[in-house]
LUMMI-307545 format. One record per residue (C-alpha): x, y, z; residue number from 1. Coordinates in steps of 0.1 Angstrom, whole numbers. Example, Ala and Ser with C-alpha at 12.3 -4.5 7.8 and 13.67 -1.06 7.14 Angstrom:
BEGIN
+-------+-------+-------+------+
|  east | north |    up | resi |
+-------+-------+-------+------+
|   123 |   -45 |    78 |    1 |
|   137 |   -11 |    71 |    2 |
+-------+-------+-------+------+
REM end
This chain:
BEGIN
+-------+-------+-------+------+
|  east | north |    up | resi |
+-------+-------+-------+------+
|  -125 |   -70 |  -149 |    1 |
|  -149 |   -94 |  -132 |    2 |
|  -151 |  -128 |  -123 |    3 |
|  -184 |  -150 |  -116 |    4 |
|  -191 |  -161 |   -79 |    5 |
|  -199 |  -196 |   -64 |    6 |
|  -239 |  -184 |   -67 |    7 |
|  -235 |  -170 |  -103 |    8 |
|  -230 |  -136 |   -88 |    9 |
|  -203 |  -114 |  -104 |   10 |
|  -176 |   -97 |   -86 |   11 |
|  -153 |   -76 |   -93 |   12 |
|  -117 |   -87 |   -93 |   13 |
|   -99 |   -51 |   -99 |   14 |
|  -105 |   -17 |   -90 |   15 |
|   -93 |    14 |   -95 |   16 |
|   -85 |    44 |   -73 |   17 |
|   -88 |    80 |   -78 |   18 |
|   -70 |   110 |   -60 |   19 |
|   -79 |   146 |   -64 |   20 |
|   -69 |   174 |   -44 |   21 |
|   -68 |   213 |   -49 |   22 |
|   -32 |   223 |   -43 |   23 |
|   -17 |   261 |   -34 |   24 |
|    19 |   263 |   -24 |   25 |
|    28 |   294 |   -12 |   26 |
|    43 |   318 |    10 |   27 |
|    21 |   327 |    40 |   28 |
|    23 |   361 |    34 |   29 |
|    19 |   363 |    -6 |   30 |
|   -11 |   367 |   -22 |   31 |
|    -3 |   347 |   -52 |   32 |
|     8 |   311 |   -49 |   33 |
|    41 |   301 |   -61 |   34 |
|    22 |   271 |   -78 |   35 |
|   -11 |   260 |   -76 |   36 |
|   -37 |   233 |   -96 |   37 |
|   -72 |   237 |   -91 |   38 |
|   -76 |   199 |  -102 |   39 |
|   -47 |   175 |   -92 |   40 |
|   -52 |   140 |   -97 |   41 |
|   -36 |   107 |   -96 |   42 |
|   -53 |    70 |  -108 |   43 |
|   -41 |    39 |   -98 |   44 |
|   -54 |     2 |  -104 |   45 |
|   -52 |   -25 |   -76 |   46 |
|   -61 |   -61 |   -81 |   47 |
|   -89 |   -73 |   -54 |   48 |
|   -74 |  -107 |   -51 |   49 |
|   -96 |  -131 |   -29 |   50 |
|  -123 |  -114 |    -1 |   51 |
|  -105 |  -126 |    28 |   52 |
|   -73 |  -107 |    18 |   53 |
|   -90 |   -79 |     5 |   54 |
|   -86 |   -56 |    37 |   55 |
|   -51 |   -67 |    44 |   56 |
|   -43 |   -53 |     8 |   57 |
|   -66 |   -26 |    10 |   58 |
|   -37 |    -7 |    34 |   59 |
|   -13 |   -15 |    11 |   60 |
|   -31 |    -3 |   -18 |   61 |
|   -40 |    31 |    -5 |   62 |
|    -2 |    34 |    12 |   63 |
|    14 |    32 |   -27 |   64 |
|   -14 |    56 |   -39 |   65 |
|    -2 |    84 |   -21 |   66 |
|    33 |    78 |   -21 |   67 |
|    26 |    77 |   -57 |   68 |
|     5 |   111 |   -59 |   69 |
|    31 |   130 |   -35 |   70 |
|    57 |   117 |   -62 |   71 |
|    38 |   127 |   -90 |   72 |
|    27 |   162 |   -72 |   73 |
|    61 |   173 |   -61 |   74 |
|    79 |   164 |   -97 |   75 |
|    46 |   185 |  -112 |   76 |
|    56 |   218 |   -89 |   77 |
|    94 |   211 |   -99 |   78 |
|    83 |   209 |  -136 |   79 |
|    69 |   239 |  -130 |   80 |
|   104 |   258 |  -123 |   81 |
+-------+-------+-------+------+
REM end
């Protein structure tokens, strides 16, 4: 989504966030992982608002993004049981 500027330039009024990781869980002295994912991932939207809120937001944004992955992880390894 995008919105037009005071100098009929566009910027962007939403953006989205991706999180990946490669996950093992395992005991330190096994050799196979109780559970693993070569690919875990986690996307999440945020609204841009106006600029001079942006980085005030921006803390906020990526604070609910990986509470929001770490939920999403552990009920994933838990699923897995």
């Amino acid at each position: 989504m995008a919105f037009e500027g005071a100098l009929g330039a566009t910027q962007a009024s939403r953006y989205a966030i991706v999180l990946s990781a490669r996950v093992r869980y395992a005991k330190t002295e096994a050799k196979e992982p109780i559970w693993s994912s070569d690919y875990f991932s986690y996307r999440d939207d945020f609204d841009l608002g106006d600029a001079l809120t942006f980085f005030d937001r921006e803390d906020q944004a990526l604070e609910r993004l990986t509470q929001a992955f770490s939920r999403q992880l552990v009920s994933a390894m838990l699923e897995a049981f």
